[in-house]
N, C-alpha and C positions, 0 to 999 in steps of 0.2 A: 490118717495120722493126726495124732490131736497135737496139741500147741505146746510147745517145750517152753516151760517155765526156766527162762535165767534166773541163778541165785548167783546175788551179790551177797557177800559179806558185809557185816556191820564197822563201820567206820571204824578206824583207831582214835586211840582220845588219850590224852595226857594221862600219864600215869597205869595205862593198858599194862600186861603182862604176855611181852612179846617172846618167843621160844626160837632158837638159833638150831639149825640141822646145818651135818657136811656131807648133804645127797651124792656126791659127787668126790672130789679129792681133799687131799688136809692141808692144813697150814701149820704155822709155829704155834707155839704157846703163848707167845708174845702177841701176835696177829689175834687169836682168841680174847685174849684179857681187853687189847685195846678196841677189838669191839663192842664188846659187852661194857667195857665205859663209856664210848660216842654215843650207845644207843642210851644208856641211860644220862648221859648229859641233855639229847635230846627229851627228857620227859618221863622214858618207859624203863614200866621192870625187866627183869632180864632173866629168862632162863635158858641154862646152856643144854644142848643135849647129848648123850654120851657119843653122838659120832661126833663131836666139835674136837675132840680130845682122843681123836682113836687114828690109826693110822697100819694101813693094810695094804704095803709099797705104794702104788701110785692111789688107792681108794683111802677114805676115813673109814677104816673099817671092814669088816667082814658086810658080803651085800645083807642079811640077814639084820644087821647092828645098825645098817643105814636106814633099809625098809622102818625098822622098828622104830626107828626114830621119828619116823614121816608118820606111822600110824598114830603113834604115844600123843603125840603133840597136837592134830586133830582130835583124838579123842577128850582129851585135857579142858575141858569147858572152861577153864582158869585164864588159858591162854587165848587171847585174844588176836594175832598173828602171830607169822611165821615168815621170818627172814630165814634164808640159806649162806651160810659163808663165806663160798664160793663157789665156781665151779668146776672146770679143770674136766674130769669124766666122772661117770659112774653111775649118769641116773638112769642111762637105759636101761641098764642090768641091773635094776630093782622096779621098775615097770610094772612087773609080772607079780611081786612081792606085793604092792599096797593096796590096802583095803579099801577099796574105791565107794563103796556104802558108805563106810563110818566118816570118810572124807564129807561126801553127800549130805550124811547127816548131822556132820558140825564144821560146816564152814567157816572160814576164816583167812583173815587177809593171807596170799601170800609172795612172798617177795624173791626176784632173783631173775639170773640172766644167762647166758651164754650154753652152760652145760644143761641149766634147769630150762631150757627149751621144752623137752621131753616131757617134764612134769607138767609144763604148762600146757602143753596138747590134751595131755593125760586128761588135767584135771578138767580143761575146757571141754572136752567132749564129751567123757564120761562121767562127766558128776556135773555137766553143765553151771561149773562154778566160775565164777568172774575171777582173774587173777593177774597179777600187776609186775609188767617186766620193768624192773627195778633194779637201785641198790644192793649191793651183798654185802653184809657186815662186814666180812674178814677181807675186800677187797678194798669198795668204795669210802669207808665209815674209818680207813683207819689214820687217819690223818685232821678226819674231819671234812663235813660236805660243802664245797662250793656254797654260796648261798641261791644260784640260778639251780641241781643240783638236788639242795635240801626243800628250797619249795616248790620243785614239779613231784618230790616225793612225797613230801607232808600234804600237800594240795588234793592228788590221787587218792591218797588211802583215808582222807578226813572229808572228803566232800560229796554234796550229791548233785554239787550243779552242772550242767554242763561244760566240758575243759574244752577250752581253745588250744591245742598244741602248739606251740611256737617256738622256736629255735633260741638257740643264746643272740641278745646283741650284739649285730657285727657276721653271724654267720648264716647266709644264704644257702633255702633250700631252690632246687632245680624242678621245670619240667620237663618230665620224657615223654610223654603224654598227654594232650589236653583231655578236658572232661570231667565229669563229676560220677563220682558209684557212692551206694551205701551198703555197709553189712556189716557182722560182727568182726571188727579186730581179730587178728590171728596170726599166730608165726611166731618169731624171734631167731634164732642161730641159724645161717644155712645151713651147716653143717649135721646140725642136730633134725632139724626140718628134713635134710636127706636121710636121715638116717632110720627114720620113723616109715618111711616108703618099705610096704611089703610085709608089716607086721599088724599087729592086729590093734595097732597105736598110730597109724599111720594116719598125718596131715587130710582134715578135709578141706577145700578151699571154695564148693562149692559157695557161688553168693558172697562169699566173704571179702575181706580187706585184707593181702599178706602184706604183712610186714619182715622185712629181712633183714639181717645186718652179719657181719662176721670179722673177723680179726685175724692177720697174721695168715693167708693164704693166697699165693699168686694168683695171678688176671688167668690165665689158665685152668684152675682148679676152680675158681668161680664160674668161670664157663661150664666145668664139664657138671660142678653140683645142678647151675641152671638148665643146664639140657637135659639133666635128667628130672627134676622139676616138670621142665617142658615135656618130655616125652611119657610122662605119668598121668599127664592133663592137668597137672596143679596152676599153672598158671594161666589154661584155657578156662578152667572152671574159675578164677575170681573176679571178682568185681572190678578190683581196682587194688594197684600194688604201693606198699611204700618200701623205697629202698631207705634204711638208715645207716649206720655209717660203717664203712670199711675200713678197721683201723690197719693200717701195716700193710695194707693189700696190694703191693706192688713189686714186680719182677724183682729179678735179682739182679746186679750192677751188670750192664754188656749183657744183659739178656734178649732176644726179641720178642714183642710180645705186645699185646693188644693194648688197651688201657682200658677201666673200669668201665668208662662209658661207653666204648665201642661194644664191648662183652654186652654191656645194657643195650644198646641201639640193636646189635646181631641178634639176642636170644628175647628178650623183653617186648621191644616197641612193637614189632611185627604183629602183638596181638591186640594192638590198639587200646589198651585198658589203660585206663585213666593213673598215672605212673608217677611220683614225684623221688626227688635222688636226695640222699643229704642232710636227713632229719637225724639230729643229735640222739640218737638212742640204740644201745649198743656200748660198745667197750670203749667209750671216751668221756672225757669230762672238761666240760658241764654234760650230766645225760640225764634224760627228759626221761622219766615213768612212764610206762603206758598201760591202761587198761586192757589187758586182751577178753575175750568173751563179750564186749560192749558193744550195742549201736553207736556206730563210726560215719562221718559222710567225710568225704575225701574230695576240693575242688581241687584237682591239677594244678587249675589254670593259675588261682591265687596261693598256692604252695598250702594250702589249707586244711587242717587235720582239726573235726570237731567229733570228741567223746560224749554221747549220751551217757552220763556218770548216776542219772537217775534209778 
């Protein structure tokens, strides 16, 4: 088997001609305009694309209008990244739809989180392109970014030197885990992450670094997404795990019920991989960019997350 060449994308730079897709569900009209001003306050041009502005009940769009959106914008040599909206659902169900060659063959930065898990597997595997769980215009961008925030984002998509991950000041990450692994970066959504088991998109984790995070689903539902994780071998197979952060993820008032960390102690530690809890990245803010598809080393012990950005 010969040597897989990772493509990284060419950095963004002031004045880039960055393209907006809504992979996934829509927002206002309002939510649209005030993205597409943040982002050009920040520096860059801005093109919308016509899922930004289409609405198909809970999708932007017909999946056909969305796919097309995802292809136009890689193929578009103009544009030099690609932010997403938001996310909400809908990228599975264009999966099947995108041109994974012409992806391959004009790389470019691209941005997003939660829904665009999917895309992010997609493109990491099969087009072995580097791509960055990030910001979403029509979520993060509309009020304006943190400045902890604005430079793990600007930092990620503008550098080639090696990133030190680090947390906001004031907020501590955990170990579950001691020890140290290296591999490539990988993961994002649990739920998206599960969801990819059994199709022909499905998470590899061999060797790698998963990263996890998710939003707004009980200590129960986390268990059962991790046990089935666990009973696929995704968590046997990786290196070494980071949990990032679980917003909302806690029972209901008078509920019983485990806490995050027992679910992690129960399903996780057992497999002795080198494990840290707590890393800002995910549906919260201030939230940390991450490179997935990069060489990653991961100390446990000193809460340590270092990107090969080269």
């Amino acid at each position: 088997m010969g040597v897989v060449i990772i493509i990284r994308p060419r950095n963004l730079r002031t004045g880039d001609l960055i393209g907006i897709i809504a992979p996934g569900s829509p927002t206002t009209l309002n939510n649209v305009n005030m993205a597409k001003k943040h982002l050009e306050e920040l520096g860059f041009r801005v093109k919308m694309g016509d899922s930004c502005y289409s609405q198909n009940g809970y999708l932007a769009g017909e999946d056909n209008l969305r796919a097309e959106d995802v292809n136009n914008m890689f193929l578009d040599d103009n544009i030099k990244g690609i932010m997403c909206l938001r996310g909400g659902y809908g990228t599975t169900r264009i999966l099947n739809l995108i041109n994974y060659q012409r992806v391959k063959e004009h790389p470019k930065v691209f941005v997003g989180y939660s829904d665009i898990t999917a895309l992010h597997i997609a493109f990491n595997q099969l087009c072995n392109m580097v791509t960055y769980h990030g910001p979403m215009a029509g979520v993060d961008m509309l009020d304006g970014m943190d400045e902890f925030t604005k430079d793990s984002f600007l930092s990620c998509i503008g550098t080639k030197d090696k990133i030190n991950i680090g947390n906001p000041p004031g907020t501590a990450m955990k170990c579950i885990c001691s020890g140290t692994a290296k591999g490539k970066l990988t993961g994002g959504n649990l739920s998206l992450i599960v969801s990819t088991l059994g199709t022909p998109y499905e998470i590899d984790t061999k060797g790698k670094i998963l990263f996890i995070e998710e939003v707004g689903e009980r200590p129960y539902v986390i268990d059962r997404s991790l046990t089935q994780l666990k009973n696929a071998g995704k968590l046997r197979d990786a290196e070494g795990i980071v949990l990032g952060d679980f917003k909302d993820c806690v029972p209901l008032e008078d509920e019983v019920s485990q806490s995050l960390e027992e679910v992690f102690n129960d399903i996780i530690k057992p497999f002795n991989k080198p494990t840290i809890y707590n890393l800002k990245a995910g549906h919260c803010i201030p939230m940390i960019t991450l490179p997935l598809g990069l060489d990653t080393y991961l100390d446990a012990d000193k809460c340590q997350l270092i990107v090969d950005n080269n």
